[in-house]
C-alpha positions in Angstrom: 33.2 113.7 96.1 30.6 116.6 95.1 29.0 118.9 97.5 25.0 119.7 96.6 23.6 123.4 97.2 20.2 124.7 97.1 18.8 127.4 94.2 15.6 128.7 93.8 16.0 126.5 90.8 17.2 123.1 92.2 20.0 121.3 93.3 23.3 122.4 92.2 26.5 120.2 92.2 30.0 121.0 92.4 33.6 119.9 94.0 33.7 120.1 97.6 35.7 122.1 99.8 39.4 120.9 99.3 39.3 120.7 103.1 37.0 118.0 103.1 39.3 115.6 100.6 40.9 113.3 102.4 44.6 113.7 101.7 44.5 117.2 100.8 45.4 120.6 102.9 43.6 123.0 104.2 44.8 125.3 101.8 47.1 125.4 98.5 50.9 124.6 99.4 52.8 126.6 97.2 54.7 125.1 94.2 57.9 126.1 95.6 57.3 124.7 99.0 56.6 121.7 98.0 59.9 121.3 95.9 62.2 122.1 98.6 60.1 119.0 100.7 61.6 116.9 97.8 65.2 118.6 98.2 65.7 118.2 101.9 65.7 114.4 101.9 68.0 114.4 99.0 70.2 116.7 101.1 71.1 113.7 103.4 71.5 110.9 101.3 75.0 111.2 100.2 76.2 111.5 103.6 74.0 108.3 104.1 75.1 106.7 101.3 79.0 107.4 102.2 78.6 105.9 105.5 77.5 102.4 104.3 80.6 101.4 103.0 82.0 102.5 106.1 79.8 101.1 107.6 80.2 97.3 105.7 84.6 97.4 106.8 86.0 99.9 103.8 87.8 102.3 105.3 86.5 105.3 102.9 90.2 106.4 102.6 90.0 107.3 106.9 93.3 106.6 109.1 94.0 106.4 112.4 96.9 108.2 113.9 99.3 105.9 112.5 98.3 106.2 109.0 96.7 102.8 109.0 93.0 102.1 107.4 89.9 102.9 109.9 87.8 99.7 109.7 85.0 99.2 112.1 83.0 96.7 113.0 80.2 95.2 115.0 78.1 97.7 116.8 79.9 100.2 115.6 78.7 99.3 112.2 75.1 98.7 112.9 75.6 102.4 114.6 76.4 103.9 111.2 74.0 102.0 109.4 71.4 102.9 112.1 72.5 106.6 111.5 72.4 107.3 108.0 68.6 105.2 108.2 67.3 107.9 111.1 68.7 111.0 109.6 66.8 109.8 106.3 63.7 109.1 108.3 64.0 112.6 110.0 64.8 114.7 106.9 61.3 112.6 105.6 59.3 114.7 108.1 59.7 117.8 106.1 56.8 116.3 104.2 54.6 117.1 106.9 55.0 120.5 106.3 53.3 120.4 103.1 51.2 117.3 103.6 48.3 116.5 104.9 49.2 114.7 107.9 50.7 117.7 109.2 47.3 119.1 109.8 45.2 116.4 111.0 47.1 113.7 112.6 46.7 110.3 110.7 43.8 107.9 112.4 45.9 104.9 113.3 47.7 107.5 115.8 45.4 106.2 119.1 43.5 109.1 120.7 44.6 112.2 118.6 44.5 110.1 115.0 41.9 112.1 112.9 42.2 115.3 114.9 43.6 118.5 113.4 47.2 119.1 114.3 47.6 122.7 116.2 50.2 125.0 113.8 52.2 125.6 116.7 52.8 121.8 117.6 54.8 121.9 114.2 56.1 124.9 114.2 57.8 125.1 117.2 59.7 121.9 117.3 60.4 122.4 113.5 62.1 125.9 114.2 63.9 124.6 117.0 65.2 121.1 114.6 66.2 123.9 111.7 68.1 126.1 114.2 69.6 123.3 115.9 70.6 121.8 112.4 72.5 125.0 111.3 74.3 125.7 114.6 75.2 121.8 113.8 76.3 122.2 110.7 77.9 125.7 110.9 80.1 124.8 113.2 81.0 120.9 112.1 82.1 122.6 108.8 83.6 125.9 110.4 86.7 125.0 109.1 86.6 122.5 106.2 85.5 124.8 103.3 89.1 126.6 104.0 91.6 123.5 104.5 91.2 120.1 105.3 92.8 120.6 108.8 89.3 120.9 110.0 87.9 117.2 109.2 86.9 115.0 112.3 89.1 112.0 110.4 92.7 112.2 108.6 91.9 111.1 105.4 95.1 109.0 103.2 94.7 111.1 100.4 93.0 114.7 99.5 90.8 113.4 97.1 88.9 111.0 100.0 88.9 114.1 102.0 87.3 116.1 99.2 84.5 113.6 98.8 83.9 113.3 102.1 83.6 117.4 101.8 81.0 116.9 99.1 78.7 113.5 100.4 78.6 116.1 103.5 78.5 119.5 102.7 74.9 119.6 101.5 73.7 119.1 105.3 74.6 123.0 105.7 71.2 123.3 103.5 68.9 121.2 105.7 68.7 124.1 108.9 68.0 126.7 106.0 65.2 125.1 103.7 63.7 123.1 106.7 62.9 127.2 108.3 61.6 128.5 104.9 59.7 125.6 104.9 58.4 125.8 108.5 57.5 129.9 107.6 55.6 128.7 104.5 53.5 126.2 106.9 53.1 129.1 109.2 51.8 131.4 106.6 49.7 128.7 105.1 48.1 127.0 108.2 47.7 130.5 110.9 45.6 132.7 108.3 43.0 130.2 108.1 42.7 129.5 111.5 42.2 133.3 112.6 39.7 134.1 109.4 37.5 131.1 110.7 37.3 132.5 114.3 37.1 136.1 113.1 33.6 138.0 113.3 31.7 137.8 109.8 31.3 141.6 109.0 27.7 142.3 108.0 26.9 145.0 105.5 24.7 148.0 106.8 22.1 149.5 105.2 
């Protein structure tokens, strides 16, 4: 798509605005930004990925309190599954941070689909999620990096603890990155909306 201007020449044509390309942001999304969108997703897959086995009847080395395998089943299983699929989906949304669609809502949304998303309507509820995800985290792991006394599950052997500690312990990332992340839309999107409703200063003469 080409925008035309007006010379005393003649007609003059160039790239439009990048605002005006479907797919594109209102403004640049910084290199770095958009690499931690990639990391956070990948931040919740091996947790993901150690509860489908679980999930299927292996017992991931877990015990109940007689030392015998932990094997679920039925619901319980299409709970786990249904887990590890959500937390995937959410950790996903980061991409709206440095996407498109996180500033004009897509146009198969009924009513709002086409118009522009207001900062704050991400911001907020993305603050709150990354606050809520390191109190989560901080605490669920407040005692595991030290000894394995603190896991949720007796585990038959140390070395199914220990990679239970490492399918899980990249969660404690997802509060952090998702708030840098949520700053970086907050710096990107709130500049241009103030410098398009501030006053056009006019030189004097």
């Amino acid at each position: 798509m080409h925008t035309t201007a007006q010379t005393g020449t003649g007609t003059v044509r160039g790239p439009a605005s990048p605002t005006r390309h479907r797919g594109r942001t209102e403004r640049p999304v910084p290199h770095w930004a958009n690499v931690i969108a990639h990391i956070i997703p990948l931040l919740t897959l091996p947790s993901g990925l150690w509860r489908v086995p679980f999930a299927f009847g292996h017992s991931m080395g877990t015990t109940d309190d007689d030392g015998r395998p932990i094997q679920v089943e039925g619901w319980e299983s299409v709970y786990i599954l249904g887990l590890s699929v959500f937390a995937e989906v959410v950790a996903l949304t980061a991409f709206g941070l440095v996407r498109a669609w996180g500033e004009v809502f897509p146009r198969w949304i009924p009513v709002i689909g086409g118009r522009r998303v207001p900062p704050m309507a991400a911001v907020i509820p993305a603050t709150l999620g990354s606050l809520a995800l390191i109190a989560i985290w901080t605490y669920g792991f407040r005692d595991v990096f030290f000894n394995f006394q603190g896991l949720p599950l007796p585990f038959s052997s140390d070395g199914w603890a220990a990679l239970m500690i490492a399918c899980y312990a990249p969660l404690n990332l997802w509060g952090p990155l998702l708030l840098v992340l949520t700053w970086a839309y907050y710096r990107r999107r709130v500049p241009a909306r103030r410098l398009r409703h501030a006053p056009s200063k006019q030189g004097h003469g």
